[in-house]
C-alpha atoms as a printed R data frame, in Angstrom:
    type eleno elety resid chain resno        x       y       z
1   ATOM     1    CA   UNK     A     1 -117.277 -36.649 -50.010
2   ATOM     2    CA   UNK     A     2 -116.380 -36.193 -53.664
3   ATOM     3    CA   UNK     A     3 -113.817 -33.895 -54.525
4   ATOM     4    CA   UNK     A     4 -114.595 -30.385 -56.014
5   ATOM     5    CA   UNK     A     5 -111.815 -29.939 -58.327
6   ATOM     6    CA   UNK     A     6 -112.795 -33.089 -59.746
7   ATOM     7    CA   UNK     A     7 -116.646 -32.338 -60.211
8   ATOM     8    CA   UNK     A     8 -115.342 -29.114 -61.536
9   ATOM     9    CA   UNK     A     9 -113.546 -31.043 -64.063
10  ATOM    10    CA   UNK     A    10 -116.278 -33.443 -65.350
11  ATOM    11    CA   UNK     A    11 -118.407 -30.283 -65.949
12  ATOM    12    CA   UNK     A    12 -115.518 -28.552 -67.927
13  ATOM    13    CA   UNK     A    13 -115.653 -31.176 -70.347
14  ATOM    14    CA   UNK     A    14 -119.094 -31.176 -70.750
15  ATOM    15    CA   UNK     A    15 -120.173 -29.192 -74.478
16  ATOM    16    CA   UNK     A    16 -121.184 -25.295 -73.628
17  ATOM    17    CA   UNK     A    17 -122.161 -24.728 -77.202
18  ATOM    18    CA   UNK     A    18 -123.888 -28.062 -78.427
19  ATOM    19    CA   UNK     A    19 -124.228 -27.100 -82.270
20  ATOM    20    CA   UNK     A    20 -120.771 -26.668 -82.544
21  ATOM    21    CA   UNK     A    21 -119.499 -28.860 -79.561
22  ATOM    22    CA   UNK     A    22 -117.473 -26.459 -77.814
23  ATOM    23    CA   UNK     A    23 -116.733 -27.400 -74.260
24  ATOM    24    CA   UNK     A    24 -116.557 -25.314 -71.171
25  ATOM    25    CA   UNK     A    25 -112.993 -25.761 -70.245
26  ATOM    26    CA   UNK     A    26 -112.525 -24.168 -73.694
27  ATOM    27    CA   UNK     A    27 -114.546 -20.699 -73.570
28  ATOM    28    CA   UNK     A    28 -112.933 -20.928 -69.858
29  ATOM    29    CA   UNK     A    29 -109.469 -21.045 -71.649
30  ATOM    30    CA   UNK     A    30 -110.185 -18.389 -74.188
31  ATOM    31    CA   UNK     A    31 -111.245 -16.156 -71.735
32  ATOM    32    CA   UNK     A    32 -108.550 -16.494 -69.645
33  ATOM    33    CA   UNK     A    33 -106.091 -16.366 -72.681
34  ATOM    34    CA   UNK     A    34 -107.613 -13.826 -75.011
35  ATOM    35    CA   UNK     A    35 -109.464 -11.584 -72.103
36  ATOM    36    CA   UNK     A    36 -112.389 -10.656 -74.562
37  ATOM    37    CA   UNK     A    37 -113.314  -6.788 -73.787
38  ATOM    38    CA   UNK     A    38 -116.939  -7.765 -75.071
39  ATOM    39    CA   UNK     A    39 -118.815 -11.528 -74.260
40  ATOM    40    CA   UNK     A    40 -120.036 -11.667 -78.127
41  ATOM    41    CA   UNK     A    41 -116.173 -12.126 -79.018
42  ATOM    42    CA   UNK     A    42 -116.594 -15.316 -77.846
43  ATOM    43    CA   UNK     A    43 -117.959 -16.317 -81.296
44  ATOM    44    CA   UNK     A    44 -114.337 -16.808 -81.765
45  ATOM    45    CA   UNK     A    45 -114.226 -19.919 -79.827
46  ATOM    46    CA   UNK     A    46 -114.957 -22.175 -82.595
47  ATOM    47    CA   UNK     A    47 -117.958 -20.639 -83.332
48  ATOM    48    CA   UNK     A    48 -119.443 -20.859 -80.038
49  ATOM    49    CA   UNK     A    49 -123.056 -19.163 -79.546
50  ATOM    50    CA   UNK     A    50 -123.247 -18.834 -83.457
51  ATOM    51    CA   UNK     A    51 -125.701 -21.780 -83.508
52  ATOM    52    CA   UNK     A    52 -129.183 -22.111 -82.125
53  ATOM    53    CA   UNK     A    53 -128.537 -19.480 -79.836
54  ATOM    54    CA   UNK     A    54 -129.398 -21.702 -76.506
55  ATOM    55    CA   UNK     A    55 -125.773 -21.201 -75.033
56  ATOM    56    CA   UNK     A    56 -125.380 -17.606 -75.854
57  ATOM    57    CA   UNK     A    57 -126.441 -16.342 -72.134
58  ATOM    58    CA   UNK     A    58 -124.367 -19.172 -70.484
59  ATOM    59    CA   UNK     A    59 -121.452 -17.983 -72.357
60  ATOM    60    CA   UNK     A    60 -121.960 -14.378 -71.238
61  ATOM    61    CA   UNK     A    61 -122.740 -15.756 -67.152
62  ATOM    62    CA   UNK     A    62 -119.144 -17.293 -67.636
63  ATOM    63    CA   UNK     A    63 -118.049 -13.860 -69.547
64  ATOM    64    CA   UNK     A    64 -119.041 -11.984 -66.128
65  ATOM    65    CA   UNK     A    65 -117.602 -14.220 -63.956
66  ATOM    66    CA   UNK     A    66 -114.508 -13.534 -65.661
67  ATOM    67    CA   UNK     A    67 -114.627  -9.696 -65.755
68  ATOM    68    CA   UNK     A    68 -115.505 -10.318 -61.957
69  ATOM    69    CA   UNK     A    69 -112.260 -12.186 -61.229
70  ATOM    70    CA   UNK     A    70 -113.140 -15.632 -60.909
71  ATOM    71    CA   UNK     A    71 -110.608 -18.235 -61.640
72  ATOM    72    CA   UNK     A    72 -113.057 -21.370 -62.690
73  ATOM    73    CA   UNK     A    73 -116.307 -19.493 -64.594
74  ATOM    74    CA   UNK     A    74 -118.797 -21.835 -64.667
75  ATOM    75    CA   UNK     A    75 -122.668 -22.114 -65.366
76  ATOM    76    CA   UNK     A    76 -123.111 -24.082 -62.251
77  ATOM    77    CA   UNK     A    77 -126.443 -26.195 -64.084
78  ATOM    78    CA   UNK     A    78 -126.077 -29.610 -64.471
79  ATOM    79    CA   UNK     A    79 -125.378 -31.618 -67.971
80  ATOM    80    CA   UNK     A    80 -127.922 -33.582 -68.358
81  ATOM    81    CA   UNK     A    81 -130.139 -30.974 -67.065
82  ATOM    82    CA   UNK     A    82 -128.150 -28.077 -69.811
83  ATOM    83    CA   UNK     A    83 -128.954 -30.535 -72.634
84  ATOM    84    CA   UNK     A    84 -132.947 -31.649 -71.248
85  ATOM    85    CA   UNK     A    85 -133.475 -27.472 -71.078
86  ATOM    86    CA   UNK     A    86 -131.816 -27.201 -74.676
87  ATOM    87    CA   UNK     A    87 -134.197 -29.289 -76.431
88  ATOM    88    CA   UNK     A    88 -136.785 -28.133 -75.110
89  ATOM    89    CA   UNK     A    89 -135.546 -24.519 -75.997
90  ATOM    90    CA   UNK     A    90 -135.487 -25.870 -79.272
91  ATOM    91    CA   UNK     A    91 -139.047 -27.237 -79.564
92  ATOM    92    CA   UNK     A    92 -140.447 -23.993 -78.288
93  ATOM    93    CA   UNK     A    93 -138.213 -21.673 -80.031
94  ATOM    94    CA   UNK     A    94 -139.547 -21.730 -84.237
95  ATOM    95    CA   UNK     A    95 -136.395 -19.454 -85.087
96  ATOM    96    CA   UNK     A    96 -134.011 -21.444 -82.764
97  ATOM    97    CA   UNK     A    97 -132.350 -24.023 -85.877
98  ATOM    98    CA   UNK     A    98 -129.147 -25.920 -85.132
99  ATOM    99    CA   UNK     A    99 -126.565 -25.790 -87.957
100 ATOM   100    CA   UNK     A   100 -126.482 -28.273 -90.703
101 ATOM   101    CA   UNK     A   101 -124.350 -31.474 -89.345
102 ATOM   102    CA   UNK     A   102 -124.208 -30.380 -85.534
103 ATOM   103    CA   UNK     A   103 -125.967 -33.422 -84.955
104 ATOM   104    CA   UNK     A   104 -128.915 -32.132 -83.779
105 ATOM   105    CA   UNK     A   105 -131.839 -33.520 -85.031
106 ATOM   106    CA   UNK     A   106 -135.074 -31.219 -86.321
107 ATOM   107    CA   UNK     A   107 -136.820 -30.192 -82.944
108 ATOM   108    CA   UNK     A   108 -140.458 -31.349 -82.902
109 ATOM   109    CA   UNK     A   109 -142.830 -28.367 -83.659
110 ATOM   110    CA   UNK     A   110 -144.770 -26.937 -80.700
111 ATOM   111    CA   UNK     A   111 -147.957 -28.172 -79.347
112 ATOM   112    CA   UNK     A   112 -150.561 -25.752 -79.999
113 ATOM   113    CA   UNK     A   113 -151.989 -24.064 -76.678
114 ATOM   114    CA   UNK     A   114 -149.049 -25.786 -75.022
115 ATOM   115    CA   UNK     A   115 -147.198 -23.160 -71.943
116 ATOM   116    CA   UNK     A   116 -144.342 -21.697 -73.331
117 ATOM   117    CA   UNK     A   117 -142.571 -22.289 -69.996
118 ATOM   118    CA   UNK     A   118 -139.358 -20.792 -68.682
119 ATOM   119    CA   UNK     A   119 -137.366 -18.084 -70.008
120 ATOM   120    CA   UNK     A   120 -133.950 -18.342 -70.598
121 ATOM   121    CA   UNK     A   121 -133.692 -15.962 -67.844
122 ATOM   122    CA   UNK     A   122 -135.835 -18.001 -65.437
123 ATOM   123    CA   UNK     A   123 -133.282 -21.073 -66.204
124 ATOM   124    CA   UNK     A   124 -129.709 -19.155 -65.538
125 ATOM   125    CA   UNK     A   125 -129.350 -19.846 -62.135
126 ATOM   126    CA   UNK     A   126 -128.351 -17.012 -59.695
């Protein structure tokens, strides 16, 4: 059996906010150092959720977990699975536009009569 704290660990340094490559161990930090009263003050992690927008309600699931008490906030999704689920976001989302020099390349447009599939909502897990 693997141990927690260290799966806990690999996740941390796995990038929250992709357009600005912000990691969660560091909105995890702020948050425990700067104790936002509001989760958009998190923009002042280097920017984070200022981008394309994708990370902006996993940075307010790890907001509440703070305000709840938790000691590690996490989005509890995998990585490869955060970053599949972002591009796609991207392709579906016209007004969704990674900053200039993120990295990111141009998202192909969307396939006409294509399903929209999940909401952000329907991809947070519970």
């Amino acid at each position: 059996m693997s141990d927690p704290n260290q799966l806990l660990h690999v996740h941390d340094e796995e990038e929250l906010c992709v357009c600005f490559h912000v990691k969660r161990r560091q909105i995890a930090k702020f948050l425990r150092l700067e104790n936002p009263r509001h989760a958009s003050q998190c923009s002042e992690c280097y920017g984070a959720g200022t981008g394309c927008g994708w990370c902006i309600p996993f940075i307010e699931k790890m907001f509440e977990q703070h305000q709840a008490g938790v000691e590690h906030p996490d989005i509890e999704l995998d990585p490869q699975e955060y970053r599949a689920r972002r591009k796609d976001y991207l392709r579906r989302t016209p007004g969704a536009k990674p900053p200039p020099g993120s990295g990111d390349a141009d998202p192909p447009p969307p396939v006409p009569g294509e399903d929209d599939g999940p909401l952000i909502d329907e991809i947070l897990p519970e």
